[in-house]
C-alpha positions in Angstrom: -158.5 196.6 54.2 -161.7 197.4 55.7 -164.7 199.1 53.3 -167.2 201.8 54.0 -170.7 200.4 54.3 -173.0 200.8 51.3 -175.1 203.4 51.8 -178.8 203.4 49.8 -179.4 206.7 47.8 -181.7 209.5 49.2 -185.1 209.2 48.5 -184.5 212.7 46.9 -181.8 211.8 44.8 -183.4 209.4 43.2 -186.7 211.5 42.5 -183.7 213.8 40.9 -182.4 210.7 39.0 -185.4 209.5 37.5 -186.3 213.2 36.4 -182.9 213.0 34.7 -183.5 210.5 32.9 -186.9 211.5 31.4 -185.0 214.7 30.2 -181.7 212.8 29.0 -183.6 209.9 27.5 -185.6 212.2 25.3 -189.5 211.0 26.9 -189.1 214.6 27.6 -188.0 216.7 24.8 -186.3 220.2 25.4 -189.2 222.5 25.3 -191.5 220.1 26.3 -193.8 221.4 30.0 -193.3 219.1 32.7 -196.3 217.5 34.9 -197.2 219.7 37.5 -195.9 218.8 41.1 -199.3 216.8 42.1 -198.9 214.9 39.4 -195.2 214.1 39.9 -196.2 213.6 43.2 -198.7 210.4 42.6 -196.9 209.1 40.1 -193.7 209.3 42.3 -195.2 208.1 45.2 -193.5 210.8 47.4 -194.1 214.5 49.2 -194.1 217.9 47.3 -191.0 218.9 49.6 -189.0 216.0 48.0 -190.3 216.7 44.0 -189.7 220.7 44.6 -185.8 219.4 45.9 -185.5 217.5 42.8 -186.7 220.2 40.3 -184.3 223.3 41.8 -181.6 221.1 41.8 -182.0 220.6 37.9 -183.4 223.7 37.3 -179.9 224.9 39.1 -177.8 222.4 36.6 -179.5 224.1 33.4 -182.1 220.9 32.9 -185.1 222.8 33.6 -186.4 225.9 33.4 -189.2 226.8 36.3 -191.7 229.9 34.7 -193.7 231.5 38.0 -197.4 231.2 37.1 -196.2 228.5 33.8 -195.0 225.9 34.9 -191.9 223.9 34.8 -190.3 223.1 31.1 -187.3 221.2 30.0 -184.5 223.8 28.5 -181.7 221.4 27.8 -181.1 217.8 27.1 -177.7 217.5 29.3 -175.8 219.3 32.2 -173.4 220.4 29.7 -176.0 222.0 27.1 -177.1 223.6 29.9 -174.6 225.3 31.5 -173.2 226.2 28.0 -176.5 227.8 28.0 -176.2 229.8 30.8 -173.1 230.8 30.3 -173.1 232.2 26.6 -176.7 233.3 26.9 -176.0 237.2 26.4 -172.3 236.5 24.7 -171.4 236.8 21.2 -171.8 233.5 18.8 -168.5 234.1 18.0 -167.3 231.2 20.3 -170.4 229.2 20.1 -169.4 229.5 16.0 -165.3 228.6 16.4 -166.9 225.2 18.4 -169.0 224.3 15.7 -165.9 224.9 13.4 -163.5 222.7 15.6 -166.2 219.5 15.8 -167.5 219.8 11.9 -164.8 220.3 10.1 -163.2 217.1 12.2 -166.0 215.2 11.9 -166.5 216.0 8.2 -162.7 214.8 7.6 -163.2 211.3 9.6 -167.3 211.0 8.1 -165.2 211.0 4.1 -163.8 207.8 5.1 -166.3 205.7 7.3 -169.5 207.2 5.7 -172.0 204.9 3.9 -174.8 205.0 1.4 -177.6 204.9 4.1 -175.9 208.1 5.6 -175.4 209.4 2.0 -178.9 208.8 1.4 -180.1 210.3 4.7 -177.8 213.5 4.0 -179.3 214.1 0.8 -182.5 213.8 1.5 -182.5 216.0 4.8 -180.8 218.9 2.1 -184.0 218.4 -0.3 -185.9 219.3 2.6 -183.7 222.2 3.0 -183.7 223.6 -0.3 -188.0 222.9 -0.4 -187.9 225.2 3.2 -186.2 227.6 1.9 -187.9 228.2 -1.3 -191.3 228.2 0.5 -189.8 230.8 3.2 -190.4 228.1 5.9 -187.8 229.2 7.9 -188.1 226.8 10.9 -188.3 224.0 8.4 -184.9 225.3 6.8 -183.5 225.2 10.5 -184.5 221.9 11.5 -183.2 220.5 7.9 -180.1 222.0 8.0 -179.5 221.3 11.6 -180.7 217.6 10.8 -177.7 217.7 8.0 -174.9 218.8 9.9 -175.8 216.4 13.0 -175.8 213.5 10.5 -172.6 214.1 9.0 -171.1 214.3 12.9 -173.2 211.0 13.0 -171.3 209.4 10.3 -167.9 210.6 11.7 -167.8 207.2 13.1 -166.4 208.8 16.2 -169.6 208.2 19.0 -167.5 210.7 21.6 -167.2 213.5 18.8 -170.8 213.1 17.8 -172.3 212.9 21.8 -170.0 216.1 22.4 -171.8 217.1 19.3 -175.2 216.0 20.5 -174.6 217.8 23.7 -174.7 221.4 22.5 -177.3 221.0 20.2 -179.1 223.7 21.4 -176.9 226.5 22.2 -175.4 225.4 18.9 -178.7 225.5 16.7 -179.1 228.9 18.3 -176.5 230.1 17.2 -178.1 230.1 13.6 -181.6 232.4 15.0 -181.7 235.3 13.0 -179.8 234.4 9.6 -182.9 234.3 7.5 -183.3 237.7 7.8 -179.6 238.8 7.7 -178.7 241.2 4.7 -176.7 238.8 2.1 -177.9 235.6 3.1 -178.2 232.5 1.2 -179.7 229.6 2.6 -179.3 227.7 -0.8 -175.8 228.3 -1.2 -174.5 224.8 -2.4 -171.2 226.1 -0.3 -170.8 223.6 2.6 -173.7 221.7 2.1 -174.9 220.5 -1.6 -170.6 220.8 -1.9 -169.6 218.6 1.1 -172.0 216.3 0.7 -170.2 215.6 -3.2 -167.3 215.3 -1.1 -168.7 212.7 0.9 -169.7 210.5 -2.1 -166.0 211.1 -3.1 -164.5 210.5 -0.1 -161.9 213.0 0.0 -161.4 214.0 3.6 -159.5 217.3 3.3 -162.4 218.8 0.6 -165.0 217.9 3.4 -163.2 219.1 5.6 -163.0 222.6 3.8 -166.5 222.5 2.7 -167.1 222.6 6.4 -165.8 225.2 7.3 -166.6 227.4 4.3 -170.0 227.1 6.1 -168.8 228.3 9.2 -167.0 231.0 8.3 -169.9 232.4 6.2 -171.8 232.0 9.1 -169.6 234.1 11.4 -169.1 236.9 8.2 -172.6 237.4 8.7 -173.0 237.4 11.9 -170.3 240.6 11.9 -171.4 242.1 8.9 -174.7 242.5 10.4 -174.0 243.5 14.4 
């Protein structure tokens, strides 16, 4: 059996590689402007046709996001955040919502029985932070704190392909909460899925996390329909 000869990347794939993995590795966080192309160019050590190749092609995959007259910034962490992006940019969160459902309220069942006090700890502090946000009207605060909850109880699933899926649509997903402060009926201190699931944690009863998990969810989506 005879093999193909090895053949040595492009030098434009792996300008498109390295790229990557400043966006994947987080050296470059979502949001975050790129260097311009002559600065990608001398650190790179290569021509502005070869850097432009490189940026379209990621800026095609949902990586980057080129602004004429701006600059280039990151817009999501993976290929899959951001074509889930692109695709559910002017659709409902209706879908975005049933995901969330599907991966928490599995990840809060499997997190009842492999959580530990570290994780406990972190969870309960991140919900302090949540309930000071909300008190002081910090809405972005509230965001990131509750965000920071939810991805550490996916954490503390014990299952590393749930909480990478997880991981993955972080930002479509934590968009899908813009706009609930000022929703009619809204209660960002409601205990409900949160302060609840977290006693369920210490408990470890998997089917009560499990439902405290989706009582957030559901409330979620109730407003979101009450308020279209």
């Amino acid at each position: 059996m005879s093999l193909d000869p090895v053949r040595r990347p492009s030098l434009s794939t792996e300008v498109l590689d390295t790229l990557r993995r400043q966006i994947t590795s987080g050296e470059w966080p979502v949001g975050t402007r790129i260097p311009p192309e002559p600065e990608l160019m001398r650190q790179l050590g290569v021509a502005r046709g070869t850097v432009r190749e490189a940026v379209r092609a990621l800026a095609h995959a949902g990586l980057l996001e080129v602004r004429q007259g701006d600059g280039t910034y990151v817009r999501a962490a993976s290929e899959l955040s951001g074509a889930v992006q692109r695709l559910y940019a002017d659709r409902a969160s209706a879908e975005l919502l049933d995901v969330r459902a599907a991966l928490e309220g599995k990840a809060a069942h499997l997190a009842a029985t492999h959580v530990t006090d570290d994780d406990l700890a972190a969870l309960a502090a991140a919900l302090e932070r949540r309930a000071e946000a909300w008190a002081a009207r910090d809405f972005e605060g509230w965001v990131s704190a509750d965000w920071e909850f939810h991805t550490r109880v996916v954490d503390a699933s014990g299952n590393a392909l749930l909480a990478e899926l997880y991981r993955n649509l972080t930002e479509p997903l934590r968009a899908s909460m813009s706009g609930l402060w000022e929703r009619p009926g809204f209660n960002g201190a409601d205990p409900a899925g949160h302060e609840d699931l977290l006693a369920a944690l210490r408990g470890q009863d998997p089917a009560e996390a499990a439902r405290q998990a989706d009582i957030n969810i559901s409330a979620t989506a109730e407003w979101h329909r009450s308020t279209r």
